[in-house]
CHARMM internal coordinates of N, CA and C (Angstrom, degrees):
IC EDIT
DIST 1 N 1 CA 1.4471
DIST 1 CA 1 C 1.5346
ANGL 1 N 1 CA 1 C 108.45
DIST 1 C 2 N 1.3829
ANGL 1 CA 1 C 2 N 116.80
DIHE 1 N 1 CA 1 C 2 N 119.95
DIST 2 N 2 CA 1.8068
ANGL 1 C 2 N 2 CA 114.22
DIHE 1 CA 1 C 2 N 2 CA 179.22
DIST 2 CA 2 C 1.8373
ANGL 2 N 2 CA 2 C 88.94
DIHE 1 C 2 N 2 CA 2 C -96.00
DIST 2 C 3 N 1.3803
ANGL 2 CA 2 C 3 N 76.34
DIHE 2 N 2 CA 2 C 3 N 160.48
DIST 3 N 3 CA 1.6547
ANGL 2 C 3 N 3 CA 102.01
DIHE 2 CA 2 C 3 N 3 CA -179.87
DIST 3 CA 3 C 1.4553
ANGL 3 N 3 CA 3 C 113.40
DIHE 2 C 3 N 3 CA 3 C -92.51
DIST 3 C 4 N 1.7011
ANGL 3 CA 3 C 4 N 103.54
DIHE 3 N 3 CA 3 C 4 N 118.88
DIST 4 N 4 CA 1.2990
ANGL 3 C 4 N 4 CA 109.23
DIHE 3 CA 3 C 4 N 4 CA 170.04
DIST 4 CA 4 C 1.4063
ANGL 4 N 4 CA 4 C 124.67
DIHE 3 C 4 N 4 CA 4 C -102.94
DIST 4 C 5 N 1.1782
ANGL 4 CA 4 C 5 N 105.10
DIHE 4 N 4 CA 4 C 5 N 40.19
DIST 5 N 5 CA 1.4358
ANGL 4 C 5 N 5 CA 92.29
DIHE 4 CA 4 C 5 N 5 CA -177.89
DIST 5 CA 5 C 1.5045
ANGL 5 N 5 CA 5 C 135.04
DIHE 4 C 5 N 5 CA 5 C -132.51
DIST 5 C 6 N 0.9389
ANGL 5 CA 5 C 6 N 158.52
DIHE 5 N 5 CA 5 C 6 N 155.32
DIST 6 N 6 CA 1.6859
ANGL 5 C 6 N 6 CA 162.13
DIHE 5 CA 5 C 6 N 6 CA -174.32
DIST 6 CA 6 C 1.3722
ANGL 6 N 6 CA 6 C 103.95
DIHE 5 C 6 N 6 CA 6 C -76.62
DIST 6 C 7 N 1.6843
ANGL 6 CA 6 C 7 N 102.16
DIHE 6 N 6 CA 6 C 7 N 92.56
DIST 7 N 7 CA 1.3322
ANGL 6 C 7 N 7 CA 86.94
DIHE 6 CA 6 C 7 N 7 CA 163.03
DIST 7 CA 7 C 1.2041
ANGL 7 N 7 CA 7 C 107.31
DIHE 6 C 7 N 7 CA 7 C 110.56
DIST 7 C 8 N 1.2646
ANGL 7 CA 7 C 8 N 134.42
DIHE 7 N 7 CA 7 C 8 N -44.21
DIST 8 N 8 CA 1.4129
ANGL 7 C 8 N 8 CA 131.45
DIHE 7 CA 7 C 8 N 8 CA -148.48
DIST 8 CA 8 C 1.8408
ANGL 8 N 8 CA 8 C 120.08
DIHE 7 C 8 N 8 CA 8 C 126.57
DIST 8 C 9 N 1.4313
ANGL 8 CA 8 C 9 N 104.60
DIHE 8 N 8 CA 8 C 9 N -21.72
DIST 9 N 9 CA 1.6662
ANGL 8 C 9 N 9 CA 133.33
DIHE 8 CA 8 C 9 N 9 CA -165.95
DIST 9 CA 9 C 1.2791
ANGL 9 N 9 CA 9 C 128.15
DIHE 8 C 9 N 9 CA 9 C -111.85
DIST 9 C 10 N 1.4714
ANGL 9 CA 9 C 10 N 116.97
DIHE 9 N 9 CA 9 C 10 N 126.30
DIST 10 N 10 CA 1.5349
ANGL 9 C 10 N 10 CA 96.07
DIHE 9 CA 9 C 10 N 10 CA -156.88
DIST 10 CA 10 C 2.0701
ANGL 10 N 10 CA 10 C 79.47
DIHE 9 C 10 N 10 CA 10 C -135.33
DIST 10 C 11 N 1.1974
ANGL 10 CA 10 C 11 N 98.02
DIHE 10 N 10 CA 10 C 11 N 165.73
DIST 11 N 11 CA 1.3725
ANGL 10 C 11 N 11 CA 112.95
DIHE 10 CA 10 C 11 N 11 CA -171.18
DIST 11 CA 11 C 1.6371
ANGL 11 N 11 CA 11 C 108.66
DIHE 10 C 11 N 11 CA 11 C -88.66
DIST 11 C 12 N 1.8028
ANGL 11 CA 11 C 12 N 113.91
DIHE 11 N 11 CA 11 C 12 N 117.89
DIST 12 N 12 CA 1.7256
ANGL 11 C 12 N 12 CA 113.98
DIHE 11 CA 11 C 12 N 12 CA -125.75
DIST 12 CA 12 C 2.1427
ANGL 12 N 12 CA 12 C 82.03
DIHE 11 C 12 N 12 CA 12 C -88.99
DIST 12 C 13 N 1.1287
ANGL 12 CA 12 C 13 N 121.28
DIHE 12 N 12 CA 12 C 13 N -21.50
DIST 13 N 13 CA 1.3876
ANGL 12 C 13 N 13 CA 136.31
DIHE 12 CA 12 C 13 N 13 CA 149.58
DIST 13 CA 13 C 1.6384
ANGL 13 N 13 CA 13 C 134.72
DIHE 12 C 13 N 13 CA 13 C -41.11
DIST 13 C 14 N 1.7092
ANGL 13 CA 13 C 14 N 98.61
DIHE 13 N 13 CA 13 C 14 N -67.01
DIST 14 N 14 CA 1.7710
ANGL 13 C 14 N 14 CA 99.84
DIHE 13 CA 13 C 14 N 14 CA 160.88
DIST 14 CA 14 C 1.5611
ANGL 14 N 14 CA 14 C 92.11
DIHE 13 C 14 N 14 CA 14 C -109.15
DIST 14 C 15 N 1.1418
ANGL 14 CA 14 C 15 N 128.08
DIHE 14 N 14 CA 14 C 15 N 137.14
DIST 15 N 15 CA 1.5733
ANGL 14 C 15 N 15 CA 139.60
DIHE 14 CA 14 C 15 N 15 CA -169.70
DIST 15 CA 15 C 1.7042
ANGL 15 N 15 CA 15 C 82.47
DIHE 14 C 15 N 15 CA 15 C -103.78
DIST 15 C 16 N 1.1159
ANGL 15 CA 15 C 16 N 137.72
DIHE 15 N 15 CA 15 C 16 N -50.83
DIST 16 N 16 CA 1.3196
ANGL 15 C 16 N 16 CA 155.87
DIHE 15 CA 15 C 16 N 16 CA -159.63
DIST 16 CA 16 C 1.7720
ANGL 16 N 16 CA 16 C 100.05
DIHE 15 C 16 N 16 CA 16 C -57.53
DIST 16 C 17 N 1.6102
ANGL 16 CA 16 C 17 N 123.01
DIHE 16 N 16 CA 16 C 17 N -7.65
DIST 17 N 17 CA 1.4291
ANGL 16 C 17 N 17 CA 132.38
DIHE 16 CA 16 C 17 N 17 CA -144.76
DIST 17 CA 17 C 1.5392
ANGL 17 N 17 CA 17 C 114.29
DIHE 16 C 17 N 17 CA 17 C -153.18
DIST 17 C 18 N 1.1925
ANGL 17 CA 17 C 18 N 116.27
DIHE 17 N 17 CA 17 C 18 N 130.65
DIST 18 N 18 CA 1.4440
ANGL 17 C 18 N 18 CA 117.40
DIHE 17 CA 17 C 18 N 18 CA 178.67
DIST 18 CA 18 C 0.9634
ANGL 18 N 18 CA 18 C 119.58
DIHE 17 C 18 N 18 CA 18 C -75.91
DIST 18 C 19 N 1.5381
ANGL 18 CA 18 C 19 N 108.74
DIHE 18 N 18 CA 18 C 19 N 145.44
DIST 19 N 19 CA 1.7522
ANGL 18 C 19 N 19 CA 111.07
DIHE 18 CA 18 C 19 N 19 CA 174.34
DIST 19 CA 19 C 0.7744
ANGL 19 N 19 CA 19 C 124.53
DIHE 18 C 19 N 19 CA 19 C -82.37
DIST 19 C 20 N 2.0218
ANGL 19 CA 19 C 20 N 150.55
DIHE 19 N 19 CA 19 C 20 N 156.67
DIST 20 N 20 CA 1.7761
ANGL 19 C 20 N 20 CA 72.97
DIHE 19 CA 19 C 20 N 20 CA -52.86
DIST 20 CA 20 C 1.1485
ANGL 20 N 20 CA 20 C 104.78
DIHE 19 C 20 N 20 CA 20 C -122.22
DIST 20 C 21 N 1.9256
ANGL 20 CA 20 C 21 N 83.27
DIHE 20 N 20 CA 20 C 21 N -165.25
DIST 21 N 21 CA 2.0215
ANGL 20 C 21 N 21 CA 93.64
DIHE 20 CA 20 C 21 N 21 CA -153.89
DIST 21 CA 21 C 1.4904
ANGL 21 N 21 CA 21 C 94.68
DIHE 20 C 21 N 21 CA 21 C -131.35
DIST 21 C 22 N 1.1089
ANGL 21 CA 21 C 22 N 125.27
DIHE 21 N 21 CA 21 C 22 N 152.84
DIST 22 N 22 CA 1.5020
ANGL 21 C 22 N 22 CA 146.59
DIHE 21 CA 21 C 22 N 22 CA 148.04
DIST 22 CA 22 C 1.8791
ANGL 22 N 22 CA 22 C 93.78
DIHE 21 C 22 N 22 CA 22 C 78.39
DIST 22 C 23 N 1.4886
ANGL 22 CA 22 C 23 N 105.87
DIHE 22 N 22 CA 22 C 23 N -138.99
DIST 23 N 23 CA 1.5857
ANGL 22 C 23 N 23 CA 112.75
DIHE 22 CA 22 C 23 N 23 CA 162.50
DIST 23 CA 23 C 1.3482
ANGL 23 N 23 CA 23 C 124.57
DIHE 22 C 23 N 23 CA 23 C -83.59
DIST 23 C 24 N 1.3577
ANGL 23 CA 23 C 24 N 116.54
DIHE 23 N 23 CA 23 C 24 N -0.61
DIST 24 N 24 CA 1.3545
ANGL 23 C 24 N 24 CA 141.00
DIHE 23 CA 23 C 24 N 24 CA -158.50
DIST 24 CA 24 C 1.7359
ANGL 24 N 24 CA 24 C 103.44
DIHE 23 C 24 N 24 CA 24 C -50.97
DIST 24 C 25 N 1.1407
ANGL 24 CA 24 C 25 N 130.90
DIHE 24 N 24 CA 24 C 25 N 109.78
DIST 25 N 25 CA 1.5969
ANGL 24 C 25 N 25 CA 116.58
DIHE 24 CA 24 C 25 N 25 CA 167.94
DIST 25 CA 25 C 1.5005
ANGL 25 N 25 CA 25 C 111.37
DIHE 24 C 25 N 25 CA 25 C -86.23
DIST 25 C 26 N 1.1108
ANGL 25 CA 25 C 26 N 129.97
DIHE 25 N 25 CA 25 C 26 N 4.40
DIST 26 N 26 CA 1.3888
ANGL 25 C 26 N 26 CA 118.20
DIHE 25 CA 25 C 26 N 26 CA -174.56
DIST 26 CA 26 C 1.9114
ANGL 26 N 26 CA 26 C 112.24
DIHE 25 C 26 N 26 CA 26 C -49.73
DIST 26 C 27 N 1.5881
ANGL 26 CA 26 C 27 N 112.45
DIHE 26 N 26 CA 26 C 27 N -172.81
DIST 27 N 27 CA 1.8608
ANGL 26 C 27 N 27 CA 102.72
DIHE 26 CA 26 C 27 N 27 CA -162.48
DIST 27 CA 27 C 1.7173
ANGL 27 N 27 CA 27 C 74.71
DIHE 26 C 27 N 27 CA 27 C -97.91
DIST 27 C 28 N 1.7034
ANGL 27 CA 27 C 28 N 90.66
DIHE 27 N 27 CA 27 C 28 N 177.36
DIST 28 N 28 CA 1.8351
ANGL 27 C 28 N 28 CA 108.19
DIHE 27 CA 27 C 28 N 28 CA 165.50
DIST 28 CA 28 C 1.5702
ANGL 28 N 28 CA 28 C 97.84
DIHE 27 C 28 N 28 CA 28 C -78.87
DIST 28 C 29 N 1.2049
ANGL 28 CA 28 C 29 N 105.43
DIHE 28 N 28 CA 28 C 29 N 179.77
DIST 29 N 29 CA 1.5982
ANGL 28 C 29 N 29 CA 136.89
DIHE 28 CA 28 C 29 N 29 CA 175.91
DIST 29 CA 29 C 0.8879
ANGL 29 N 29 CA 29 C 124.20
DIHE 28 C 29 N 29 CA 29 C -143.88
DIST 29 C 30 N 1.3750
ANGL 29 CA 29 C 30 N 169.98
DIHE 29 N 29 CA 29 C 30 N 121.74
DIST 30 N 30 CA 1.5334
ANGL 29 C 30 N 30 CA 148.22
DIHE 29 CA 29 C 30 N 30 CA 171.09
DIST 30 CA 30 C 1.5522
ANGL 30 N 30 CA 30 C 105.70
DIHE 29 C 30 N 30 CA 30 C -46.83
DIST 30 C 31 N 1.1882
ANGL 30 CA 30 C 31 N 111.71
DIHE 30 N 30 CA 30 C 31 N 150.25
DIST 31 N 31 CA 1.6931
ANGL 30 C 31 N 31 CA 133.86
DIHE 30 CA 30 C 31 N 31 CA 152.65
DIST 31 CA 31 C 2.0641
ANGL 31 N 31 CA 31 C 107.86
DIHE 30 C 31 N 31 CA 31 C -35.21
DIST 31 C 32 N 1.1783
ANGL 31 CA 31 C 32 N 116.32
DIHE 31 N 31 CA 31 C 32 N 107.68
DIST 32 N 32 CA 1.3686
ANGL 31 C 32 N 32 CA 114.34
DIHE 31 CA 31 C 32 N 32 CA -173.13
DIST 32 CA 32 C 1.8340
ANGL 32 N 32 CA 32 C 97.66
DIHE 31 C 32 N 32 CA 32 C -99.99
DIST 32 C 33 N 1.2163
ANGL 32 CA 32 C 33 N 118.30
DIHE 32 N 32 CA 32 C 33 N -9.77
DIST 33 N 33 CA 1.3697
ANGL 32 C 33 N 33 CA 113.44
DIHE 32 CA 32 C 33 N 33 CA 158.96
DIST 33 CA 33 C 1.4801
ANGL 33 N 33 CA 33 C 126.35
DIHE 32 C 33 N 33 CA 33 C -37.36
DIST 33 C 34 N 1.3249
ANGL 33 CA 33 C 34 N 127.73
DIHE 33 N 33 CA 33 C 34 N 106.53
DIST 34 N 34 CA 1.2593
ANGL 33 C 34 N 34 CA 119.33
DIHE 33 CA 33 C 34 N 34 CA 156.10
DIST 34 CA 34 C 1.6452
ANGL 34 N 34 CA 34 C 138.04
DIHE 33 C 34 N 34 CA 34 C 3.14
DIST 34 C 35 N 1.9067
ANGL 34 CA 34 C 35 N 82.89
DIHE 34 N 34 CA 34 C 35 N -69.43
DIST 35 N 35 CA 1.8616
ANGL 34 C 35 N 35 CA 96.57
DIHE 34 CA 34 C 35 N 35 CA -159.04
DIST 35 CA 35 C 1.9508
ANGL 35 N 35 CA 35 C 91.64
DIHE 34 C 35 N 35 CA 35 C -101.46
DIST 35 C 36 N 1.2381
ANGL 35 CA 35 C 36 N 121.09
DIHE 35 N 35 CA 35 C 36 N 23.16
DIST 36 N 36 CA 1.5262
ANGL 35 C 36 N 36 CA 110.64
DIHE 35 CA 35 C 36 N 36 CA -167.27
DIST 36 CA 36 C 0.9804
ANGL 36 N 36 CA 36 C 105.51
DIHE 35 C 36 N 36 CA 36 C -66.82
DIST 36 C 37 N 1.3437
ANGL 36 CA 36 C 37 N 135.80
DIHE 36 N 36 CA 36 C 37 N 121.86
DIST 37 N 37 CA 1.2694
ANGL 36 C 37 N 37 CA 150.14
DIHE 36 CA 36 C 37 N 37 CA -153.87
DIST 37 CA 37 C 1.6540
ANGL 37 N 37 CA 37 C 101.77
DIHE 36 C 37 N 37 CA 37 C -85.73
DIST 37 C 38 N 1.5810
ANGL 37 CA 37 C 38 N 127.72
DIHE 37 N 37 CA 37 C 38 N -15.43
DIST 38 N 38 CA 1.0416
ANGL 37 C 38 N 38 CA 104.08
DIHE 37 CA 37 C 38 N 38 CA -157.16
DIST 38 CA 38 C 1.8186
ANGL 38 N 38 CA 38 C 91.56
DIHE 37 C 38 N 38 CA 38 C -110.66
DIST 38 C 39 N 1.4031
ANGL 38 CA 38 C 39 N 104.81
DIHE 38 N 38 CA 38 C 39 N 4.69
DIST 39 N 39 CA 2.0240
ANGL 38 C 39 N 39 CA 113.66
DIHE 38 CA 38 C 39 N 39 CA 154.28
DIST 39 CA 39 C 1.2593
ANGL 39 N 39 CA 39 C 130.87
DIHE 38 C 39 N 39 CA 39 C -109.14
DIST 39 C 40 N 1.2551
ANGL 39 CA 39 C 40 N 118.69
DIHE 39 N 39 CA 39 C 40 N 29.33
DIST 40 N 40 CA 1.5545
ANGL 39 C 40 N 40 CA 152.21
DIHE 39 CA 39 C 40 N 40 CA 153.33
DIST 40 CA 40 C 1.5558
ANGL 40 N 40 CA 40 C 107.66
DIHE 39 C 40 N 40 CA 40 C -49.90
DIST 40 C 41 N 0.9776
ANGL 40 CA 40 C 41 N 139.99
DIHE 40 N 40 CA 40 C 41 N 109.64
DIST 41 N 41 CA 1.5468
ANGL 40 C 41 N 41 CA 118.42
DIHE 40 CA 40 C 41 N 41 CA 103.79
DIST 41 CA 41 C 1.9612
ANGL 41 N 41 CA 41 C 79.89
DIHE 40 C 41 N 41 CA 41 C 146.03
DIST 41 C 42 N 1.5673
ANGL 41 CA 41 C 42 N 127.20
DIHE 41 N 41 CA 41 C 42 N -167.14
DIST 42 N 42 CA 1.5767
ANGL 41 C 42 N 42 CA 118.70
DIHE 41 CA 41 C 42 N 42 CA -175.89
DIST 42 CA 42 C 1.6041
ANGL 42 N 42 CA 42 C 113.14
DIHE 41 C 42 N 42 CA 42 C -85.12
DIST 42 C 43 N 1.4694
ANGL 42 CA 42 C 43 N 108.76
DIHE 42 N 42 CA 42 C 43 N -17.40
DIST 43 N 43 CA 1.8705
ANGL 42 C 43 N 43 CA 117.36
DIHE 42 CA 42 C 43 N 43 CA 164.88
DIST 43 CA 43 C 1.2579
ANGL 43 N 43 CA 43 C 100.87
DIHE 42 C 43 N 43 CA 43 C -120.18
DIST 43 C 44 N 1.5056
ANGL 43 CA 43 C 44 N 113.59
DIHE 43 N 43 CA 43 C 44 N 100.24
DIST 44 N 44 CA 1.7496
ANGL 43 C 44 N 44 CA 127.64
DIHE 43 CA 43 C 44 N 44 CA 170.81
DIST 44 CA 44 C 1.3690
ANGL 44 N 44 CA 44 C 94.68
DIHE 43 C 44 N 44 CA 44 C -72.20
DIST 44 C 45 N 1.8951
ANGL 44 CA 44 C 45 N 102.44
DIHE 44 N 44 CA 44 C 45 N 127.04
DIST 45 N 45 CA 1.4470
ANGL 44 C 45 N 45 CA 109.87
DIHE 44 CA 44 C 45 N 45 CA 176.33
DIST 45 CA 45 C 1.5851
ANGL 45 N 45 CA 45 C 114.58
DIHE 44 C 45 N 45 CA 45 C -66.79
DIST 45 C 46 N 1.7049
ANGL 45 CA 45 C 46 N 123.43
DIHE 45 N 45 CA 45 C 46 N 0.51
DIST 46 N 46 CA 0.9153
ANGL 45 C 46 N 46 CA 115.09
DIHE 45 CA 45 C 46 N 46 CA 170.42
DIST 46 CA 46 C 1.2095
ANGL 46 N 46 CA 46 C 131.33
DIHE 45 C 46 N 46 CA 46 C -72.31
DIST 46 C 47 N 1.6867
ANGL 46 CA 46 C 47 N 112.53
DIHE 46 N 46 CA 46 C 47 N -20.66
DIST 47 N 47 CA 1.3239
ANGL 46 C 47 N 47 CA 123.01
DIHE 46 CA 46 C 47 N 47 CA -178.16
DIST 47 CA 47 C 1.7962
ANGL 47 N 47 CA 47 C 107.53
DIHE 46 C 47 N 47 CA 47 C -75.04
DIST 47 C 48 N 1.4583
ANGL 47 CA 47 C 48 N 107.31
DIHE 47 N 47 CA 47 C 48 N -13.99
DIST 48 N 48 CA 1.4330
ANGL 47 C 48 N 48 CA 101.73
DIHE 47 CA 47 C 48 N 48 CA -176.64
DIST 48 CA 48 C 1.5605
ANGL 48 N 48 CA 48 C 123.08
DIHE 47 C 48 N 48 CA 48 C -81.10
DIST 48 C 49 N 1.3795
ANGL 48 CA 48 C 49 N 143.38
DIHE 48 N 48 CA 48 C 49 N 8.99
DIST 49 N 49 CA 1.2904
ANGL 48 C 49 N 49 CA 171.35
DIHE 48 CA 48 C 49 N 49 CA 132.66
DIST 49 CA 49 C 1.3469
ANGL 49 N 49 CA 49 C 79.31
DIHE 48 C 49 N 49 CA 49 C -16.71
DIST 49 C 50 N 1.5815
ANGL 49 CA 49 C 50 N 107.11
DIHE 49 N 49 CA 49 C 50 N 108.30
DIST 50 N 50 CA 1.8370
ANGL 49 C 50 N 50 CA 116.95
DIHE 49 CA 49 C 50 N 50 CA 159.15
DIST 50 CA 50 C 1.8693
ANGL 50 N 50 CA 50 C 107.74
DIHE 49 C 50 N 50 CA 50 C -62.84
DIST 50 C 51 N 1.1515
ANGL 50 CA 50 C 51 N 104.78
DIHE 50 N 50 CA 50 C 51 N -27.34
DIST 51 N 51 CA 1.5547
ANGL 50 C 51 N 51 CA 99.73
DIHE 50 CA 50 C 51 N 51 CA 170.72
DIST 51 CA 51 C 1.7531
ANGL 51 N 51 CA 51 C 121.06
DIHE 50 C 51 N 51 CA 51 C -53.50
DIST 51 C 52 N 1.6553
ANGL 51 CA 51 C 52 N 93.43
DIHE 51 N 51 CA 51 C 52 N -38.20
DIST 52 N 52 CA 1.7223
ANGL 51 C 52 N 52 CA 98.01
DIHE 51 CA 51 C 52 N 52 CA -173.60
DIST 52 CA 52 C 1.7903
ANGL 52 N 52 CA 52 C 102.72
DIHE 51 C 52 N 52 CA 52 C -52.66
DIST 52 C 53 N 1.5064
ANGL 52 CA 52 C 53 N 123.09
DIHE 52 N 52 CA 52 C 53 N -67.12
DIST 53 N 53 CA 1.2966
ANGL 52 C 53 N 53 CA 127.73
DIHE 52 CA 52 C 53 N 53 CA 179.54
DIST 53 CA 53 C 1.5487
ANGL 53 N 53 CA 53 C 113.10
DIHE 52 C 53 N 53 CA 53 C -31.96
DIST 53 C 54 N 1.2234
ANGL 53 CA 53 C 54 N 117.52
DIHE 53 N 53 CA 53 C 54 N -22.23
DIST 54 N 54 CA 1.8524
ANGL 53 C 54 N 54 CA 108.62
DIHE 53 CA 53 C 54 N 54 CA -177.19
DIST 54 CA 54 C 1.2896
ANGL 54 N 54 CA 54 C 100.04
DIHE 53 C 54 N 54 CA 54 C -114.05
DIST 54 C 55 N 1.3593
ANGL 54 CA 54 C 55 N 144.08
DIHE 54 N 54 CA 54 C 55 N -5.47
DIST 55 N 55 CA 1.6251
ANGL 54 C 55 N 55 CA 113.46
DIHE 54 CA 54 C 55 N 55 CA -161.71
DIST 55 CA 55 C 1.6670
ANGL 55 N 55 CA 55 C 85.92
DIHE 54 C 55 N 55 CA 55 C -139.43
DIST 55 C 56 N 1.4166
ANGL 55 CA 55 C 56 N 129.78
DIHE 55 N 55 CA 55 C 56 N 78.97
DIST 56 N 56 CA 1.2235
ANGL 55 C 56 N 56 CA 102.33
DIHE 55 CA 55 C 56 N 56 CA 135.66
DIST 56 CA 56 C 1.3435
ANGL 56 N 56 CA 56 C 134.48
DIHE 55 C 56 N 56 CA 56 C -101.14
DIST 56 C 57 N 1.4263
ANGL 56 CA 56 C 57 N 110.36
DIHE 56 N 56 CA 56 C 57 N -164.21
DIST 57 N 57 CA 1.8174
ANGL 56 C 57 N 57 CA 101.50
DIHE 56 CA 56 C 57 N 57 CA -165.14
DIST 57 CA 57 C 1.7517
ANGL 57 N 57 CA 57 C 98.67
DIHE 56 C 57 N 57 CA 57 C -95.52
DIST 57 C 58 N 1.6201
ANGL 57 CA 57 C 58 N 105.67
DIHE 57 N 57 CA 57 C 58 N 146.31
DIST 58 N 58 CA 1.0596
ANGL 57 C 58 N 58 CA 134.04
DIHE 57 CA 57 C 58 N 58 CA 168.47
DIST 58 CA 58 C 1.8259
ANGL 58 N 58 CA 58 C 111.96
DIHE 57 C 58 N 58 CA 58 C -5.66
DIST 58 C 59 N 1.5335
ANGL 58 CA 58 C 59 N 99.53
DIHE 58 N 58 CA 58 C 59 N -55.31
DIST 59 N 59 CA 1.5066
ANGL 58 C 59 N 59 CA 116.89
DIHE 58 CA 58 C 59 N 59 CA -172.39
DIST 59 CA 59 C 1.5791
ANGL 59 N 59 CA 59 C 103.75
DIHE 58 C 59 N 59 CA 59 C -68.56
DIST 59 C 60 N 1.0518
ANGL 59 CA 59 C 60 N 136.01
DIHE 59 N 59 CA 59 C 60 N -10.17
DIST 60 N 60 CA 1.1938
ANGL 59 C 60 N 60 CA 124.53
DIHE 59 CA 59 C 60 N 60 CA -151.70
DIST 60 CA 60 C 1.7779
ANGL 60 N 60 CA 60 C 106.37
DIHE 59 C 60 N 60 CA 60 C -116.65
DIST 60 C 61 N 0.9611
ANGL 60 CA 60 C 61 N 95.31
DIHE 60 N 60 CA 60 C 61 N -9.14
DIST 61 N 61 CA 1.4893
ANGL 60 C 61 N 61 CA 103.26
DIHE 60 CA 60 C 61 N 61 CA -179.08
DIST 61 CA 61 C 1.7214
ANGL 61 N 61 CA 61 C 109.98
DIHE 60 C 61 N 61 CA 61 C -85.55
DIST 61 C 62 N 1.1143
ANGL 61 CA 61 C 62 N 130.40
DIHE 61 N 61 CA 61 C 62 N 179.18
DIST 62 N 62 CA 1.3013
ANGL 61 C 62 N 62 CA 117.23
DIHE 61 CA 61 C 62 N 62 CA -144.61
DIST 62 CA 62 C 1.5727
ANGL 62 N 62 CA 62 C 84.83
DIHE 61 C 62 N 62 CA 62 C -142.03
DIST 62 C 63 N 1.3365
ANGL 62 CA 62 C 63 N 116.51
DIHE 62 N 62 CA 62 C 63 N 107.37
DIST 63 N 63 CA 1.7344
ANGL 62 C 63 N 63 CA 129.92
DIHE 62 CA 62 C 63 N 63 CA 178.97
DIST 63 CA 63 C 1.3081
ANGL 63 N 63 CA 63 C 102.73
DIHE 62 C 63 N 63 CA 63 C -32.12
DIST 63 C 64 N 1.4309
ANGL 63 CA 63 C 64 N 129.49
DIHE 63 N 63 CA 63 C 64 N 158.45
DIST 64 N 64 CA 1.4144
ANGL 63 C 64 N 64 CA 144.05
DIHE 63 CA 63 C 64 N 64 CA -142.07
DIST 64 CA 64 C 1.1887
ANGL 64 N 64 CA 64 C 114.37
DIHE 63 C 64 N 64 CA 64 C 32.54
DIST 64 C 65 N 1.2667
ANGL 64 CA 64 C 65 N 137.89
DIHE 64 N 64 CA 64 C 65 N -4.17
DIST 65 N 65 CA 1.5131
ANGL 64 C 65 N 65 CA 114.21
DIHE 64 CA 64 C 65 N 65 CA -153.74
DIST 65 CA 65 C 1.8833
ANGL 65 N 65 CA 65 C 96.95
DIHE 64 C 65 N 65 CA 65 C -88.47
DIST 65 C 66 N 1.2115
ANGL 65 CA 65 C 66 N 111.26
DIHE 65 N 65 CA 65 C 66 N -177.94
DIST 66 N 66 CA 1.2698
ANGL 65 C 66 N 66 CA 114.46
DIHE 65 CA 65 C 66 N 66 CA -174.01
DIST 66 CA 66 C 1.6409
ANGL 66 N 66 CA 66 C 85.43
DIHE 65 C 66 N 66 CA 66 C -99.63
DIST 66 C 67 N 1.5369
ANGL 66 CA 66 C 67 N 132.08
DIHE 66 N 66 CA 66 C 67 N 156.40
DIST 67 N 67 CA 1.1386
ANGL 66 C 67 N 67 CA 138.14
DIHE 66 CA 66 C 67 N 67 CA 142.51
DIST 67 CA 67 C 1.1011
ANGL 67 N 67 CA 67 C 118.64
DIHE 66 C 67 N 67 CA 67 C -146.51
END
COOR INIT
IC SEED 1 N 1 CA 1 C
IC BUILD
């Protein structure tokens, strides 16, 4: 499997497509490539995307908290 994606992120809709791409709103996904270089190593440079720190999903947040 080669890696299509920007970054580390592939479009969780077209898997075939980086996140993101065109007008496309579909969510991110991680890179499911094997060798994706950008989920390498014990700090994947994918997690470093200043976007990751502001947008996670609804589910992931932890009841009471303020967000």
């Amino acid at each position: 499997m080669a890696c299509h994606c920007a970054d580390g992120w592939i479009c969780e809709e077209h898997p075939d497509q980086p996140w993101p791409h065109g007008n496309c709103t579909g969510p991110e996904a991680p890179c499911a490539a094997p060798d994706c270089p950008w989920w390498k190593g014990s700090a994947p440079a994918a997690l470093g995307k200043s976007y990751w720190t502001n947008n996670r999903r609804r589910d992931e947040v932890s009841p009471g908290r303020d967000h």
